[in-house]
PLY file of the C-alpha trace (Angstrom):
ply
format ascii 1.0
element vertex 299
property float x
property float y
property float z
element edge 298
property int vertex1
property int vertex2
end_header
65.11 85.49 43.08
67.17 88.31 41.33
69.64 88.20 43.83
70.53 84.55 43.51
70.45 84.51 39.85
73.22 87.20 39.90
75.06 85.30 43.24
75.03 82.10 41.03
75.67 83.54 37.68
78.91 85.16 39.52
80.08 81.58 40.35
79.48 80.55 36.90
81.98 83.08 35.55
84.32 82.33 38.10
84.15 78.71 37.13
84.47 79.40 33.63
87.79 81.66 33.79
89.40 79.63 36.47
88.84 82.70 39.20
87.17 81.05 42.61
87.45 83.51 45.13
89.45 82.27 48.43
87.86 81.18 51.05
89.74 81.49 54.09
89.61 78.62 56.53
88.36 79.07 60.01
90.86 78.69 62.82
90.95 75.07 64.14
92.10 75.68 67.35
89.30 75.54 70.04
88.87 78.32 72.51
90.77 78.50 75.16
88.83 76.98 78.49
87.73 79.13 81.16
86.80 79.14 84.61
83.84 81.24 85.52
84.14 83.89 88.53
81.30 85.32 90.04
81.49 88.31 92.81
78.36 89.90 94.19
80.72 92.42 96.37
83.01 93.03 98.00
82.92 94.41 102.01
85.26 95.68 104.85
86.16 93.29 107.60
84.95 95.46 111.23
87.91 97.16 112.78
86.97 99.55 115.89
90.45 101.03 115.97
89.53 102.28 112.35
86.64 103.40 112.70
82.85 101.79 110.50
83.88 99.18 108.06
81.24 101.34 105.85
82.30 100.36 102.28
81.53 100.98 98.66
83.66 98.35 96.62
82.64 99.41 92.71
84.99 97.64 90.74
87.26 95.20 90.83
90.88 94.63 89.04
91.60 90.94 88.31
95.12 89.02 88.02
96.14 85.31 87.68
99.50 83.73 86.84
101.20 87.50 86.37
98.07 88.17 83.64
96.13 90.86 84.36
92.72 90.02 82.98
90.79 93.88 82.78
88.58 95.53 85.22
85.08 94.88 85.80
82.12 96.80 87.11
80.53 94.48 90.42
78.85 92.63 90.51
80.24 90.19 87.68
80.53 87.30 86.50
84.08 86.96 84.88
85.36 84.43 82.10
88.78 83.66 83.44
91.21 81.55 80.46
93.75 80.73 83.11
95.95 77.80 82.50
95.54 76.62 86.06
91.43 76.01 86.91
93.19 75.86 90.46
94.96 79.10 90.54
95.21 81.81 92.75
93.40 84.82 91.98
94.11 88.44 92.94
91.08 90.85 93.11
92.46 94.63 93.39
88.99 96.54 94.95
88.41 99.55 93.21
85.98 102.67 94.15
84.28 105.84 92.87
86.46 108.79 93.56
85.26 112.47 94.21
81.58 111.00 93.89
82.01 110.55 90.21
81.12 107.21 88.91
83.50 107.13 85.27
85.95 107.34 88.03
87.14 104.68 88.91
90.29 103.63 90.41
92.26 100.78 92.59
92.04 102.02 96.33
95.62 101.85 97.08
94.65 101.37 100.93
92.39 98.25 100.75
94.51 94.95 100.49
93.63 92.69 97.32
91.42 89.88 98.28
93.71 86.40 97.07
92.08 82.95 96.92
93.02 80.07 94.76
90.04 79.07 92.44
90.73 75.21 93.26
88.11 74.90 90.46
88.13 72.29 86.95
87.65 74.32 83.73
83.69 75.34 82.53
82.71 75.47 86.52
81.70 78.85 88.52
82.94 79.91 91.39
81.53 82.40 93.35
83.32 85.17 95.75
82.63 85.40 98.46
82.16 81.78 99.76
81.35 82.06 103.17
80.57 85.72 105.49
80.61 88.86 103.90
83.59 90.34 105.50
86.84 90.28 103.03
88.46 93.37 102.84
91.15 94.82 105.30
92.91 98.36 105.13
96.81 97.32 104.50
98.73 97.29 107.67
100.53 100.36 107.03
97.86 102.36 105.91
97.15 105.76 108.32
93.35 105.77 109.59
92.59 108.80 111.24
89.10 108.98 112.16
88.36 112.96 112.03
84.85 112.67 113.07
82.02 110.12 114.39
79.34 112.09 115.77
79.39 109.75 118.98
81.55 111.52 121.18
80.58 115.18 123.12
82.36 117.66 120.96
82.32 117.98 116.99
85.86 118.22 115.44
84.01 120.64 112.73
83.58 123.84 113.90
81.45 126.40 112.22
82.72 129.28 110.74
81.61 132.60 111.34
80.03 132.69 107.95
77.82 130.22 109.13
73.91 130.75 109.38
73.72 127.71 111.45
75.47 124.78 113.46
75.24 121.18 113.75
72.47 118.76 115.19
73.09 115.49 116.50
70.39 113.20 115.26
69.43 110.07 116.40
66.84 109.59 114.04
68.12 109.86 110.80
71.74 108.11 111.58
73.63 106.35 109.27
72.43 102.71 109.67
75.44 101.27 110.69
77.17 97.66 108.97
76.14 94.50 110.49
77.84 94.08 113.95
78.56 97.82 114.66
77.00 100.29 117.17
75.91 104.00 115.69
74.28 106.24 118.00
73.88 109.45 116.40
75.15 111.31 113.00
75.86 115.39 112.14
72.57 117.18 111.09
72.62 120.34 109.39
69.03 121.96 108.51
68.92 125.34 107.06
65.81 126.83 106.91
64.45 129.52 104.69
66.52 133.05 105.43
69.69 130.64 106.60
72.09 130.60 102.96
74.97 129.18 104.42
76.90 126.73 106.53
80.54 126.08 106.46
82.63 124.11 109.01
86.31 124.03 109.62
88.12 120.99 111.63
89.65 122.13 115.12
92.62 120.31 114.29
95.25 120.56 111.88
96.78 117.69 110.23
100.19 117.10 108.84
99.20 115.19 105.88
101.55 113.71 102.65
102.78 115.53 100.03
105.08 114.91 96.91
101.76 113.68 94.92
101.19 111.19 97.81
97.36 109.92 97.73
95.46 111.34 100.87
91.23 110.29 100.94
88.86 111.65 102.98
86.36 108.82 103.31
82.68 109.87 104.92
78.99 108.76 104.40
76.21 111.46 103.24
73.06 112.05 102.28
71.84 115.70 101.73
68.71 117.57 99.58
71.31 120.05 98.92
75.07 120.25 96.92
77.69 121.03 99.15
81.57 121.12 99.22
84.47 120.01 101.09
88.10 120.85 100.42
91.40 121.85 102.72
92.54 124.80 104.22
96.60 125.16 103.87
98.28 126.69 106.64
101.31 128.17 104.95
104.07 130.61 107.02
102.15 133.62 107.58
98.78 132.47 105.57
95.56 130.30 105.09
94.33 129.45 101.32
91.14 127.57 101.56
90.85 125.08 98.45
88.35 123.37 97.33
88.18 120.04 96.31
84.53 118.86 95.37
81.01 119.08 95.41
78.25 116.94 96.05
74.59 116.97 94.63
72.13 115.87 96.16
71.80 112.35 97.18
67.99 110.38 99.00
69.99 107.73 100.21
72.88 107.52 102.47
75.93 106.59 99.96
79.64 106.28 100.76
81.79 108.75 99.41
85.98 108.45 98.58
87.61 112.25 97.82
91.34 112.49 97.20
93.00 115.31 98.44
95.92 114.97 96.26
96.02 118.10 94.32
95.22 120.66 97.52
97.66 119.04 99.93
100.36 118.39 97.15
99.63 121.71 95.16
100.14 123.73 98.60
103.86 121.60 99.81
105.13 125.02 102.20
102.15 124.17 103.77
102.61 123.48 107.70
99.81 121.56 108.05
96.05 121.19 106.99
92.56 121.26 107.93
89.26 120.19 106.37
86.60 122.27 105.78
83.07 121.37 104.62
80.29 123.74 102.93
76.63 123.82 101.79
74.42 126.50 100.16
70.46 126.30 100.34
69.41 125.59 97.32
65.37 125.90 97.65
63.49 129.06 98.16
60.66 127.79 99.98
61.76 125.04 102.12
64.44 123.97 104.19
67.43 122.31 103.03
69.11 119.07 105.11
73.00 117.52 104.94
73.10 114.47 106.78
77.58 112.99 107.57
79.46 110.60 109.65
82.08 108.77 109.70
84.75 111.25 108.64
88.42 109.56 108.25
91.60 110.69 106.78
93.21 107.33 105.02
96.81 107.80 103.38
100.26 106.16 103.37
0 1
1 2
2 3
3 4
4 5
5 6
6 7
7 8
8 9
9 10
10 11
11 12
12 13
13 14
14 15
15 16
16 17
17 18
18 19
19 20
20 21
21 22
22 23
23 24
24 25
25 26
26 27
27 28
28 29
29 30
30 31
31 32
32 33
33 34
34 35
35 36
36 37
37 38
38 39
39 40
40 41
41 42
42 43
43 44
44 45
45 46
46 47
47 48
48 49
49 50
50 51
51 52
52 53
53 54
54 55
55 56
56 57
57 58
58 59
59 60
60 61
61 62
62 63
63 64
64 65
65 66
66 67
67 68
68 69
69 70
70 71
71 72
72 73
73 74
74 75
75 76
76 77
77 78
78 79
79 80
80 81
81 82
82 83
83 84
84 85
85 86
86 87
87 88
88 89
89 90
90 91
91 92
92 93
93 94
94 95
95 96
96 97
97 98
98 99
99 100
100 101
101 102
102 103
103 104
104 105
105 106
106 107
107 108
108 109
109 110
110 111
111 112
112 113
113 114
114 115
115 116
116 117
117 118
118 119
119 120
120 121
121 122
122 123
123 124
124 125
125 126
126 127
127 128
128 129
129 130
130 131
131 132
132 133
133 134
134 135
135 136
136 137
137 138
138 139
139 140
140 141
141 142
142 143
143 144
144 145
145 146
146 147
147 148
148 149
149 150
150 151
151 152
152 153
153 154
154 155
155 156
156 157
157 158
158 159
159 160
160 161
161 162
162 163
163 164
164 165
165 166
166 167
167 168
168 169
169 170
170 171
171 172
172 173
173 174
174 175
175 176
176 177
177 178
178 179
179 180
180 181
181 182
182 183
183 184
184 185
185 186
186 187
187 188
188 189
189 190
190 191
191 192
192 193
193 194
194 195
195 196
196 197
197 198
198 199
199 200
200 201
201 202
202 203
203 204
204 205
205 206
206 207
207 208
208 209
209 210
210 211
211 212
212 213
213 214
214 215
215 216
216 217
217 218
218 219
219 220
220 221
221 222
222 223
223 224
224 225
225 226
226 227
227 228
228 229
229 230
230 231
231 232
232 233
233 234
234 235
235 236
236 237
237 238
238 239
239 240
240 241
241 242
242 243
243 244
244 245
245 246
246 247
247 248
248 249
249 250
250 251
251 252
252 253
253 254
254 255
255 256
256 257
257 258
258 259
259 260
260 261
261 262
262 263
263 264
264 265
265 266
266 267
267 268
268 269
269 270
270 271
271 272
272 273
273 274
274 275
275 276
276 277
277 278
278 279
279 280
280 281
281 282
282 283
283 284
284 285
285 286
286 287
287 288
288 289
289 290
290 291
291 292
292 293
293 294
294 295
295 296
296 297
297 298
């Protein structure tokens, strides 16, 4: 009771010498109403001229009436304080870049999904409404698929410093989106006295630069880390440049890697090809990388 003996003796003296502390009022005005937003994900819509819709949609940047309300990890649920409960709504799709997941930024190349709430304020809508399919690369986005795996050559080429070469497995494919066709994926297994792999494309590609954004978009799944950069072909030289590299991953995931800094860093550069590498890791055992679905994606 000590403590409310002093609390009420404090009042007492307050009382007494004319001293109340100020209380300061609460603000009257009621919250602002919201409309509730709810988005499970976000996929690609199936294009064959550019190549799998494969897609890995992590965040998502919202805007109404020219506010920008923040970015939010999916899937969310989203207050939105709009003035309008029947507003359009501009979702700019975001995704992990270079495989790290505090990265993550608008994909320039994906067009913002727009759809007016047509909604009354307190209600929940939900995004998608209908079939999964609501992405699109914009139209003047450059889709060069590098390599699929389904035709007779491979576009990457190993290097002499290779220990091994690719195989073309049917059995552990990439399992393909709903309403696409994937025969076969690029299998490399080294096996205990093999150290290395690399691969180089065949083809050179005149690519962006000027600080121009240039992915490489691929799926993976490996029991191994392994790299991937560019090599530059400058006027009388190569530089091979590395970009990132990949741990180890048990699932097959969907990866986004700008090339930015090695195309831009290198701009005497004629043109460019992509290389990828791998080191065994384990001792004892053989180590697997598992790709498809290689595409170059820039403006």
């Amino acid at each position: 009771m000590r403590n409310f003996r002093l609390f009420f003796n404090a009042l007492g003296v307050a009382a007494a010498l004319g001293t109340w502390p100020v209380v300061t009022a609460c603000d009257p005005s009621e919250a602002k109403p919201v409309v509730y937003l709810e988005i499970d994900s976000l996929t690609l819509k199936p294009d064959a001229s550019r190549g799998t819709s494969s897609a890995h949609v992590r965040s998502v940047w919202v805007e109404s009436e020219g506010v920008y309300f923040g970015v939010f990890p999916l899937p969310a649920r989203i207050p939105l304080p709009v003035n309008d409960p029947t507003a359009t709504v501009r979702l700019y799709p975001g995704v992990e870049v270079n495989g790290t997941s505090s990265f993550q930024a608008q994909y320039e190349f994906y067009q913002p999904y727009e759809r007016a709430l047509n909604s009354s304020f307190g209600s929940t809508v939900s995004w998608p409404p209908a079939g999964p399919a609501v992405l699109e690369y914009e139209s003047w986005a450059n889709v060069v698929i590098v390599e699929d795996f389904e035709a007779a050559g491979i576009q990457f080429a190993p290097s002499p410093r290779s220990d091994t070469v690719w195989t073309r497995t049917t059995s552990e494919r990439f399992p393909a989106p709903q309403g696409e066709s994937n025969s076969s994926s690029g299998m490399v297994i080294m096996k205990p006295g093999q150290q290395i792999f690399e691969a180089i494309t065949q083809q050179a590609y005149v690519l962006p630069r000027g600080g121009s954004n240039v992915y490489l978009e691929f799926n993976y799944k490996s029991t191994m880390p392994f790299s991937l950069g560019v090599v530059a072909n400058e006027p009388g030289q190569t530089t091979q440049q590395p970009t990132v590299t990949f741990r180890d991953k048990a699932q097959w995931s969907k990866a986004y890697v700008n090339l930015v800094t090695e195309v831009s860093g290198f701009p005497n550069a004629v043109n460019y090809n992509l290389y990828l590498g791998a080191v065994r890791t384990r001792p004892d055992q053989a180590d697997t990388l598992w790709v498809d679905n290689f595409k170059l994606v820039y403006r």
